[in-house]
N, C-alpha and C positions, 0 to 999 in steps of 0.2 A: 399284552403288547402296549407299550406307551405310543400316545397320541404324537403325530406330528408337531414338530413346533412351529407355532406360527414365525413366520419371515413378513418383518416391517413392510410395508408398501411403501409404494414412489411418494406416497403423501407424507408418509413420515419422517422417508428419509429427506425431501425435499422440507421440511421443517425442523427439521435439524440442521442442515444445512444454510437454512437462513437464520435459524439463532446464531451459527459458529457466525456466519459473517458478520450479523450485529455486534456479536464481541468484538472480533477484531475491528471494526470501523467507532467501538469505544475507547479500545485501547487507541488506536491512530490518532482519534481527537485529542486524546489526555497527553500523547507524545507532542503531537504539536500545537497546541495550550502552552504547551511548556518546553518552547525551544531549547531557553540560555541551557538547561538541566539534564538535555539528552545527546549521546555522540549524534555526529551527521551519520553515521551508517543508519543509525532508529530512526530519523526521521525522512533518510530516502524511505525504508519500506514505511513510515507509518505514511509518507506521500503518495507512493506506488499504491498503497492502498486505500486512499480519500479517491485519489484520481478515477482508479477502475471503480471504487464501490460507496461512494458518495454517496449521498441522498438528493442532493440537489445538485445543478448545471454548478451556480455559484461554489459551492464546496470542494466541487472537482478542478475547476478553473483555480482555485486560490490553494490549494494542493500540488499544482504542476506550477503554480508563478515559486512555490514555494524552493520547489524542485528545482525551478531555473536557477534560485540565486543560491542555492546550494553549490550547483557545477558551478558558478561564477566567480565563487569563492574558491576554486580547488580547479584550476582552466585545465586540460589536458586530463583530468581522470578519464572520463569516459572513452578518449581516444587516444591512445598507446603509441599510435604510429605517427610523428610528426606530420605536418601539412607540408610535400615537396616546393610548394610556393612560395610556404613561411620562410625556409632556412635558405633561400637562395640570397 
């Protein structure tokens, strides 16, 4: 009879889990390093994910300033349905 297979633990999967995120929070840095060279779609998620998975307060905060002038540039994406106050 063969031996059960061992099944990873929470410790392992829980470090795995923090390797995936360090990648993706290197790929995000290298996306926004290098704005002029990436569409604005790459650099919403590589911002979506400075902001949630930052390292520091600083990182997160200059990830969502980023964000803001992203929509700044592009008024009205995020919100589809006119302002009834605007178009009066």
């Amino acid at each position: 009879m063969n031996a059960p297979t061992p099944v990873r633990g929470p410790h392992a999967r829980d470090a795995a889990r923090a390797d995936w995120i360090d990648e993706r929070r290197r790929e995000a840095r290298a996306v926004v390093a290098d704005v002029a060279h990436h569409s604005d779609h790459l650099i919403r998620l590589a911002c979506n994910v400075l902001i949630r998975h930052g390292e520091t307060p600083q990182e997160r905060e200059d990830a969502r300033i980023l964000l803001v002038v992203l929509d700044a540039r592009h008024p009205g994406r995020g919100d589809p349905q006119p302002d009834p106050e605007v178009s009066r």
